[in-house]
N, C-alpha and C positions, 0 to 999 in steps of 0.2 A: 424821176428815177425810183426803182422798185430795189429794198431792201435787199441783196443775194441771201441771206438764212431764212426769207419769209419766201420766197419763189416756188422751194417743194411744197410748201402748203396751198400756194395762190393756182399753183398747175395742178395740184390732186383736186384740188374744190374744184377748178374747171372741167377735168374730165371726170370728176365725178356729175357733174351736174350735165354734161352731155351724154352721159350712158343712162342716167335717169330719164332724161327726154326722150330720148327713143323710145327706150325700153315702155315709158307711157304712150306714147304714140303707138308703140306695137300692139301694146293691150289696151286701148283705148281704158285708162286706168288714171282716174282722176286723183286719188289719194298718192299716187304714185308723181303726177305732178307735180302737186301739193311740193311733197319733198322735193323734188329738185328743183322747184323755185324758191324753196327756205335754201338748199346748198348754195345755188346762186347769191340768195341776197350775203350768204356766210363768207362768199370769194370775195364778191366786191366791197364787203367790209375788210376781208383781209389784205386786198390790194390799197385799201383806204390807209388802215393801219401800216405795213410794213413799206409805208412810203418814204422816201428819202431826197428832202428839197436841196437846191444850192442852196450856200448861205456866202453871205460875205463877211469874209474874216477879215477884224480890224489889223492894219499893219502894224498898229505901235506893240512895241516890244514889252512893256510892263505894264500891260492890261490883265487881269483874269478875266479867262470866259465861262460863261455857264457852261458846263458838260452837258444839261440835255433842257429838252422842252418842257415847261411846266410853268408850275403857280410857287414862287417861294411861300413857304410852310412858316419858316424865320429864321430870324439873324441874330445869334445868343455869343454869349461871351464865353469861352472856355480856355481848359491847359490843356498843354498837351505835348509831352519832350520831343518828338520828332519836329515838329515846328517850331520849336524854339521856346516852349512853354507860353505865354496870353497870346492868343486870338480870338478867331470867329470860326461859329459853325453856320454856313448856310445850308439849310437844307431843301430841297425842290420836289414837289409831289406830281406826278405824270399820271393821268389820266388817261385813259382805255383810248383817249380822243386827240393827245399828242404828239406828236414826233418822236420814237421812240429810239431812235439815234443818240450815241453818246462819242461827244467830242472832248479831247484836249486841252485842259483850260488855259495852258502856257508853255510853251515850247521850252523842253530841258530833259531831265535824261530821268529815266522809271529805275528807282531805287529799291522796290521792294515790291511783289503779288503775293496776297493773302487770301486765299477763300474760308470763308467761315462760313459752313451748314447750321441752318438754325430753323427757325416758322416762317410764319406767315402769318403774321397779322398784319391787318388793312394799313396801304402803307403812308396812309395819313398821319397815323398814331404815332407820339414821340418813341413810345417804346419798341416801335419796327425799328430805330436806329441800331439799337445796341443789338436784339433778338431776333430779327429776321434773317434769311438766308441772305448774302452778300460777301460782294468781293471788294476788298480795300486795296486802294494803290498806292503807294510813296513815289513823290517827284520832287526832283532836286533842281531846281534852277537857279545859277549862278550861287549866290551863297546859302540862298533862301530852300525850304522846302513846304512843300504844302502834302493833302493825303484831300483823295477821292473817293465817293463810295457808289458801288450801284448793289441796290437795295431791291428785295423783290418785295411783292406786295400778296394779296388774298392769291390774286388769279397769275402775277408772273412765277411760275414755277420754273425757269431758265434765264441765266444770265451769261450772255455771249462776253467774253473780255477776249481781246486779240494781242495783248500786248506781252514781251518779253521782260524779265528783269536786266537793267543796261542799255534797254534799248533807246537811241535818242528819238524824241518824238517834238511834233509844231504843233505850236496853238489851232486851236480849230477841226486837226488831224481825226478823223472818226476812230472811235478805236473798239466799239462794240457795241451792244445795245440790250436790251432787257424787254422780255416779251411780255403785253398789256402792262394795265397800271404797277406804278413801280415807285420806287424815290431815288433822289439821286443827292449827295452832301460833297462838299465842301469843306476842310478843316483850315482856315487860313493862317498865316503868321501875323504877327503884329503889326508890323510892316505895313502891310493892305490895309487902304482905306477902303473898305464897304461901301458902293454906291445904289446898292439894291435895300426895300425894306420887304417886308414881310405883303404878302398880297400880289406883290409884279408878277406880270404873267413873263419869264423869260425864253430868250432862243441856243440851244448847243452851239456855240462855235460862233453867235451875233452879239447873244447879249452881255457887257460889262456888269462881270458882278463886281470887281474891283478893281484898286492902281497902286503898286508899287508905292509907297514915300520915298521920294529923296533928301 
């Protein structure tokens, strides 16, 4: 399946790239190829990129999932009142070359949407968390609350979020996405035991970044 906000770009690089071809064929006009076999290779990278796999979501109830594709960056220790003060930050770095879908990490109900306008440094660097453009989300599940981030990086200059304040939402649920390389965070509660370290390559909506304690 193909991304719906990446299709007007994957259809304009297509019919761009066949009005070029003529248009070289008309003028037997080699430079003119040229480009529209760069446009082409530009589509089928974009059809690359704004691809959108099944995933299989775990049934149990007090898993966290990763919200998107990437390489954990790491797993630090922080506060933070809305979570109940000690947890964990994970954070995940997404590559021009990942899945760039972002899922629901636990089914429960969106307590709060923030966009905070900012830069754009590379968003490998710790300091894209705080100072990069990004939208933060608050989720409340049963007692617990955690808080999501989607981070933009050099080249994502757009961050799609779909979600409403209220709205109830399920693990796994896609709920927007962040165009090229990007980062994506995790604020956990204490509660979660972290079963991800620093280095795993993880899946939006597959991968266990955590479990509930009971």
């Amino acid at each position: 399946m193909i991304a719906s906000s990446g299709l007007k770009f994957i259809f304009s690089g297509a019919i761009l790239t066949v009005i070029l071809a003529l248009w070289a064929a008309g003028r037997d006009s080699l430079i003119v190829l040229i480009f529209a076999a760069a446009v082409a290779v530009l589509t089928l990278f974009l059809l690359f990129f704004y691809r959108n796999p099944a995933r299989l979501i775990p049934a149990e109830n007090d898993l966290i999932l990763s919200i998107a594709d990437g390489r954990v960056l790491s797993v630090e220790d922080i506060q933070n009142d809305y979570i109940g003060g000690g947890g964990k930050k994970v954070s995940i770095f997404l590559s021009v070359f990942d899945v760039h879908i972002n899922r629901i990490p636990i089914a429960g109900q969106i307590d709060y949407i923030r966009y905070n306008p900012g830069k754009f440094f590379a968003a490998f660097k710790d300091k894209a968390s705080a100072e990069n453009e990004q939208t933060e989300i608050g989720l409340a599940f049963g007692p617990n609350r955690l808080i999501f981030k989607q981070i933009a990086g050099i080249l994502a200059r757009r961050i799609i979020c779909n979600l409403k304040k209220d709205q109830s939402v399920k693990a796994g649920e896609i709920f927007g996405m962040i165009h090229f390389g990007s980062r994506a965070e995790l604020f956990l509660p204490g509660n979660v035991e972290v079963v991800i370290k620093n280095g795993d390559n993880v899946k939006g909506g597959e991968t266990i970044i955590g479990r509930l304690k009971h």
